[in-house]
C-alpha positions in Angstrom: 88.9 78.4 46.0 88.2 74.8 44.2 91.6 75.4 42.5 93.4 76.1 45.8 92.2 73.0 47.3 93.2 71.1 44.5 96.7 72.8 44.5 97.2 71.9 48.2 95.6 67.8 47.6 98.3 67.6 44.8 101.5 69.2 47.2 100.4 66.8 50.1 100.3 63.7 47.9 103.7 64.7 46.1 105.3 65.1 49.1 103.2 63.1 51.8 107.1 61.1 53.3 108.2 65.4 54.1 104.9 66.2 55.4 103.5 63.1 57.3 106.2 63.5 59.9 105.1 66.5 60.8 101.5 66.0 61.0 102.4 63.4 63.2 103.9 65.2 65.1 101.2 68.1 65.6 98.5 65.8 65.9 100.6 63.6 69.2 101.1 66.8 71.1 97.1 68.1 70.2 96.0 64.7 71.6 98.2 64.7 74.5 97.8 68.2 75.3 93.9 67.6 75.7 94.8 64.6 77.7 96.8 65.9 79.9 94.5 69.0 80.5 97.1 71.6 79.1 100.1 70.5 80.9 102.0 68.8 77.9 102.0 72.2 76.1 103.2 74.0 79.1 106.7 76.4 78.9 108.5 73.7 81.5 107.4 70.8 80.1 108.1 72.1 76.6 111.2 73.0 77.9 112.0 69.7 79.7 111.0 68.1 76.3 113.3 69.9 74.6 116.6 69.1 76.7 115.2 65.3 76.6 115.4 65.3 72.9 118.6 67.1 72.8 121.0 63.9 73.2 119.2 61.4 70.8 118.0 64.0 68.3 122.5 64.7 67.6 122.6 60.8 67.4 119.7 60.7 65.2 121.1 63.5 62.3 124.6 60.9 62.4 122.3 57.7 61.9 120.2 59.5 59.4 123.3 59.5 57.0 124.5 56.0 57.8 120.7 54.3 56.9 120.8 56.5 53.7 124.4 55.2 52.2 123.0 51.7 53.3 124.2 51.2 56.9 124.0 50.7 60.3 125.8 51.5 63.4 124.3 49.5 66.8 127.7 50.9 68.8 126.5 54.6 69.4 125.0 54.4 72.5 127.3 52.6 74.3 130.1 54.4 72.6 128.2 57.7 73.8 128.3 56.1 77.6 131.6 55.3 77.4 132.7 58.9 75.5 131.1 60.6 78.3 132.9 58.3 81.3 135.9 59.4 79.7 134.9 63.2 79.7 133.9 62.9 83.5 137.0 61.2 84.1 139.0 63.9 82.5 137.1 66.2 84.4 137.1 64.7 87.5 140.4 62.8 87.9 143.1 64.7 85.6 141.3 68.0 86.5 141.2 69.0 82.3 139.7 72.1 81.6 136.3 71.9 79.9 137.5 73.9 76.7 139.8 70.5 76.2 137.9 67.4 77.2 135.4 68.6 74.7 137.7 68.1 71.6 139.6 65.5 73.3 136.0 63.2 73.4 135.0 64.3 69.9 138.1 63.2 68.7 137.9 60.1 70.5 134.4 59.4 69.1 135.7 60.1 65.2 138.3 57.7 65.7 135.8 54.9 66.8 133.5 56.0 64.3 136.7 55.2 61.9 137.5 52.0 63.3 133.9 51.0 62.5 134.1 52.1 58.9 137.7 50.4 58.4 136.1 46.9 59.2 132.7 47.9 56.9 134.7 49.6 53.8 138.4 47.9 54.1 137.4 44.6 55.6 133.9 44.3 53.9 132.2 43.1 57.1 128.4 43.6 56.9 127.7 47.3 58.9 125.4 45.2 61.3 128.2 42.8 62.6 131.0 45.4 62.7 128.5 47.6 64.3 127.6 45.0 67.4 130.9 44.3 68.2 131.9 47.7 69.0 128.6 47.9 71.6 130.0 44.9 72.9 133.4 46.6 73.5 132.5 49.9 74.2 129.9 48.5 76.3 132.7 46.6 78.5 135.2 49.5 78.1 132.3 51.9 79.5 131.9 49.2 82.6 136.0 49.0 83.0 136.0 53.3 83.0 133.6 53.1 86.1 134.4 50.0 87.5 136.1 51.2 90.8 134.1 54.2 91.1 130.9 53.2 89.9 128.9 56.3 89.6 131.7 59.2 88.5 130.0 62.9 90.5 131.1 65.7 87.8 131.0 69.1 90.2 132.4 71.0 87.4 129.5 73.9 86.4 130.6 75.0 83.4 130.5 71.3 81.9 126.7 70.7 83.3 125.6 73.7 82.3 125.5 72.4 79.0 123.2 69.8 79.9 120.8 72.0 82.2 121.8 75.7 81.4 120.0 78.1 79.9 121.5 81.3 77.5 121.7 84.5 79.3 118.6 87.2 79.3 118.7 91.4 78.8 118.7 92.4 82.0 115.3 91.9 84.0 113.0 94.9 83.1 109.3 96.6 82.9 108.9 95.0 79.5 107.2 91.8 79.4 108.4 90.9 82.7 109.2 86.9 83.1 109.8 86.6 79.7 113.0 85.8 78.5 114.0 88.3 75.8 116.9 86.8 74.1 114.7 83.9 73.2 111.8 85.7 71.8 114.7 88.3 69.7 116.4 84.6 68.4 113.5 83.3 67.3 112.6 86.6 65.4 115.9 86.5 63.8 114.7 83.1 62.9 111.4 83.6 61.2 113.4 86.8 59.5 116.1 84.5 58.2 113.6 81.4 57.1 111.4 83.7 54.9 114.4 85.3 53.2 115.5 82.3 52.8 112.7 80.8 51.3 111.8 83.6 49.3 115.4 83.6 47.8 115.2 79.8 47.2 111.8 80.4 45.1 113.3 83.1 42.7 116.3 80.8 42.4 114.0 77.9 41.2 111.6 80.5 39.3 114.7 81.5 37.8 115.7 78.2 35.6 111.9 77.2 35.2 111.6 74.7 38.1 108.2 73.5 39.6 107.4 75.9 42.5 104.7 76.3 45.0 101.7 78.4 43.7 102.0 81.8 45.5 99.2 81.2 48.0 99.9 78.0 49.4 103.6 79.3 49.3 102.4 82.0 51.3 100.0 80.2 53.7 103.3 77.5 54.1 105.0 80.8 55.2 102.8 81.7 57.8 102.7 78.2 59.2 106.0 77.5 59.8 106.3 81.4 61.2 103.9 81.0 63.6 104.6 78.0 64.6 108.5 79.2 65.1 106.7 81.8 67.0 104.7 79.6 69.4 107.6 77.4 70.5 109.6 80.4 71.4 107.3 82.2 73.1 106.6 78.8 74.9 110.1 78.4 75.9 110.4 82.4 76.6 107.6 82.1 79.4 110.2 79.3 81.4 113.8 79.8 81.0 114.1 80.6 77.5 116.4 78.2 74.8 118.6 75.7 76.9 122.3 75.2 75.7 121.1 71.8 74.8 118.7 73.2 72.5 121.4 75.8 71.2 123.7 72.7 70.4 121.3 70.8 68.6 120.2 74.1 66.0 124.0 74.5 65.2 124.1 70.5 64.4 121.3 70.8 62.5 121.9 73.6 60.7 125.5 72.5 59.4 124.9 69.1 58.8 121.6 70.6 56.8 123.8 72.6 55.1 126.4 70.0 54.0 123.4 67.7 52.9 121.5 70.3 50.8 124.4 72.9 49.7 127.9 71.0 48.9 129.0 68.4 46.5 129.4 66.0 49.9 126.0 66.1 50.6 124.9 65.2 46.9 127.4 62.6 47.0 126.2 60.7 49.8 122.6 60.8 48.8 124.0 59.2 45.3 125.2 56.5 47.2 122.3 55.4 48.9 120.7 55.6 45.8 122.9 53.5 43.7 126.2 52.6 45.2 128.0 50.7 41.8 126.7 53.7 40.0 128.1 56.3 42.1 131.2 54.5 42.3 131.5 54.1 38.2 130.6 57.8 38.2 133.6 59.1 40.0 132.7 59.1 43.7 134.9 57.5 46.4 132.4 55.0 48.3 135.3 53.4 50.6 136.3 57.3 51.4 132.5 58.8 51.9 131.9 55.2 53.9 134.6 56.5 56.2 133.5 60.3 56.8 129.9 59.1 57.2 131.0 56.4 60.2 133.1 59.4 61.1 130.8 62.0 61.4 128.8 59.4 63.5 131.3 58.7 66.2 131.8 62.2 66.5 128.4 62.9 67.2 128.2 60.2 69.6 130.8 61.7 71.8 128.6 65.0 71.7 125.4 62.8 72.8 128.0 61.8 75.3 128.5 65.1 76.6 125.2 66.3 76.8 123.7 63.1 78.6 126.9 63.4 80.9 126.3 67.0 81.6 122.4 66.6 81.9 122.9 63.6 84.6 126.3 65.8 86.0 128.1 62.4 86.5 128.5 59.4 84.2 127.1 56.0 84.9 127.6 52.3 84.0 124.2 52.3 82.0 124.8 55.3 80.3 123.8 54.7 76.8 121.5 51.8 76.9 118.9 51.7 74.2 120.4 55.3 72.8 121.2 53.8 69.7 117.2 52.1 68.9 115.7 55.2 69.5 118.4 56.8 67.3 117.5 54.2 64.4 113.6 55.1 65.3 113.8 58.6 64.7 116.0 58.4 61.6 113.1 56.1 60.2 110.1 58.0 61.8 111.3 61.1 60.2 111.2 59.7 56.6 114.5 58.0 56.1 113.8 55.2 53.5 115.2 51.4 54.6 116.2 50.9 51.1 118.6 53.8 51.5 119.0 57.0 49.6 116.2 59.0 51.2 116.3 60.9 54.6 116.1 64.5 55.4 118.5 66.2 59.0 115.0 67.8 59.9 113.2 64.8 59.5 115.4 63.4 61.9 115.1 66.1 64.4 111.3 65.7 64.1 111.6 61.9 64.4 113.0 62.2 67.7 110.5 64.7 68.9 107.9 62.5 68.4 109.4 59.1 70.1 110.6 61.8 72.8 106.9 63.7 73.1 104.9 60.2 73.0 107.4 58.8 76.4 106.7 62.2 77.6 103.0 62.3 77.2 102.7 58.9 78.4 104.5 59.7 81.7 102.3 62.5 82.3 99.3 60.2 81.5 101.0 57.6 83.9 100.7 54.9 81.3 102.8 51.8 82.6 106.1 51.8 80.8 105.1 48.2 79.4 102.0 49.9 77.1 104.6 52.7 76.5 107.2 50.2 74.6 104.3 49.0 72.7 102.8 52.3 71.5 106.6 53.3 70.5 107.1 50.0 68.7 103.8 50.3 66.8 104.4 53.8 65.8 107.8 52.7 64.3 106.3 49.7 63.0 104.1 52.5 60.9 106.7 54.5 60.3 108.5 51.4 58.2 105.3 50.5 56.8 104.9 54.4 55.1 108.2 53.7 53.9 107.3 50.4 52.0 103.8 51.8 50.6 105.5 55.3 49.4 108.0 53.8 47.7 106.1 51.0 45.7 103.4 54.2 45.0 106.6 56.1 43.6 107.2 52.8 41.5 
C-alpha cells in the first residue's frame, strides 16, 4: 500500500500542470454544489453550463495554439460578432440556406485569421499590435453590419437549433422513462472507446520500453475518468440529453486533439513554441505554420460566431465583447505555458469550464458581478503564477 502511495505522490508531481486543472476544476463545482444546496450539479444547470461553455471553449482550443507558437490574437471576439452579423444577415436578408452561410462564415473567418498572420509572419508586426487592429476593425465593421437594423431577429430554426437544440432520443418508452437514451448509449460508446484507447496506447509504449503508469494506478485512472464520463452523461440524460453545442464542441476537440497528438503538424507546432530559430534551422516552415495556426483561429472564430448567434437567435452590436480575454483565460488556466511551447486542446476545454462554472456558481450564489471579475482575475492571476513556479521547478 506504502508503494502505491508513493507511486501516485511521484505521477501527481511529474505531471501536477495536466492534473491541477482538473482538480481545479472538481474541487469549484464540489464547493459550489454545497453552496448552492445541490442546484449547481443539477441535469439543467449542467446542461445550461454546458451550452455556455460551448462558444468560448471553440475559441479557446484556436488560442491555445497561437500562445504555444508564441502569439496572440485580441481580434476573435469581435471578429466572432461580426462573423455571426454576417451569418444573420445571410440568413435573414439574402434568404441563404443554412447548409451555405455556414461555409460561407468559416471561410470568411479563415481569411481574417490570414490577414492577421500576413501582417505577423510577412510584415513582422508584433502578434499583439496586428491582433488590436483587427478588434478595432472588426469591431466597427460588426457596428456598420447592424447599424440600420440594430438588433438582426434570425427566425430561421434550423440555424438556432444549433445554439439551443438538443440530438434526437429512441422513441419515448417503459425503459428508464425521462431519460434520454441516445445520450446515455454515446457516452457508453465513449468510456468503450477511451479504455481501448488507452489500453492500446499503453502496449504501444510498453512496446519500445517507455515509462508507463504502474498497473493499478493505470487502472484506478481508468475508473476515474469512466465514471466520471458516466456522471456527466447521466446528468445531462435526466434534462435534454447532449445539446448540438455540446456535439460541436467534441468533434472540435477531438480533431484538433488529433492533429496535435497524431500528425507531423501537431509536432511541428509544439517545436515552434519550443524553439522557433531551431525549428526553423531544422526544416520547418515558421512563416507557413504562423499562417495555418492564425488560420485555424479565424476559422474557429466564425464557428464561436455561429453558435453565440444561434444561442441568442439574432446578432447584436455587442456580440463579442470580452470573448477573446476569456478565450486567453482558459488557454492559460488549462496549462498553456506563457513562454510558449506547452498547452494541451483538453486543457483548454477544461480551462473554459472552470471560468464558465465559477460565473455560473457565482450567479446562483448572487455574488455582485464586481466580486465576480475579481475572483476570475485572481484565479487567472494563479493560473500564470503555476505557470512561472512549474517551469523554474522543471529548470
Amino acid at each position: 500500500m506504502s508503494s502505491f502511495f508513493k507511486d501516485m505522490q511521484k505521477v501527481l508531481s511529474q505531471n501536477i500542470r495536466e492534473y491541477g486543472m482538473y482538480i481545479a476544476l472538481f474541487m469549484i463545482m464540489a464547493i459550489f454544489t454545497v453552496a448552492t444546496k445541490g442546484i449547481f450539479i443539477s441535469s439543467r444547470n449542467i446542461s445550461n453550463l454546458m451550452n455556455q461553455t460551448g462558444y468560448i471553449a471553440v475559441l479557446a482550443v484556436g488560442m491555445t495554439l497561437v500562445i504555444v507558437i508564441r502569439h496572440i490574437d485580441l481580434s476573435v471576439g469581435f471578429l466572432a460578432g461580426f462573423l455571426g452579423a454576417v451569418a444573420a444577415i445571410a440568413l435573414v436578408q439574402y434568404n441563404m440556406p443554412v447548409l451555405a452561410v455556414i461555409p460561407l462564415v468559416l471561410a470568411l473567418g479563415v481569411l481574417a485569421g490570414m490577414a492577421t498572420a500576413f501582417l505577423v509572419a510577412q510584415m513582422k508586426i508584433p502578434s499583439f499590435v496586428a491582433s488590436l487592429a483587427g478588434w478595432l476593425i472588426y469591431r466597427g465593421a460588426l457596428q456598420l453590419a447592424t447599424v440600420s437594423t440594430g438588433t438582426i431577429i434570425i427566425p430561421n430554426d434550423a440555424f438556432n437549433a444549433i445554439g439551443n437544440g438538443f440530438i434526437p432520443d429512441f422513441p419515448e418508452m417503459n425503459f428508464l422513462p425521462g431519460v434520454h437514451k441516445v445520450t446515455l448509449l454515446l457516452g457508453l460508446i465513449a468510456i468503450v472507446m477511451f479504455v481501448f484507447s488507452e489500453i492500446n496506447g499503453r502496449r504501444k509504449k510498453q512496446a519500445y520500453d517507455f515509462e508507463v503508469l504502474t498497473k493499478e494506478i493505470f487502472i484506478l485512472k481508468l475508473v476515474f475518468i469512466a465514471v466520471l464520463i458516466g456522471y456527466i452523461t447521466w446528468v445531462l440524460a435526466g434534462y435534454r440529453g447532449l445539446s448540438w453545442t455540446v456535439v460541436v464542441v467534441l468533434i472540435v476537440v477531438a480533431v484538433y486533439n488529433y492533429v496535435t497528438s497524431k500528425m507531423v503538424l501537431g509536432r511541428h507546432i509544439y517545436a515552434i513554441g519550443g524553439n522557433p530559430e531551431a525549428a526553423e534551422l531544422s526544416g520547418i516552415s515558421v512563416k507557413k505554420l504562423t499562417y495555418v495556426v492564425f488560420g485555424s483561429m479565424g476559422m474557429l472564430s466564425g464557428l464561436c460566431g455561429i453558435l453565440f448567434t444561434s444561442r441568442l437567435q439574432s446578432a447584436t452590436t455587442t456580440a463579442g465583447t470580452l470573448f477573446e480575454l476569456d478565450a486567453i483565460a482558459a488557454a492559460y488556466v488549462g496549462g498553456v505555458s506563457a513562454a510558449g511551447g506547452v498547452g494541451k486542446v483538453m486543457g483548454s476545454i477544461i480551462g473554459a469550464l472552470v471560468m464558465t462554472s465559477l460565473t455560473s456558481g457565482m450567479n446562483l450564489m448572487g455574488m455582485d458581478i464586481s466580486y465576480q471579475y475579481i475572483v476570475r482575475g485572481g484565479v487567472l492571476a494563479a493560473a500564470v503564477i503555476f505557470d512561472v513556479i512549474t517551469r523554474n521547478r522543471a529548470k
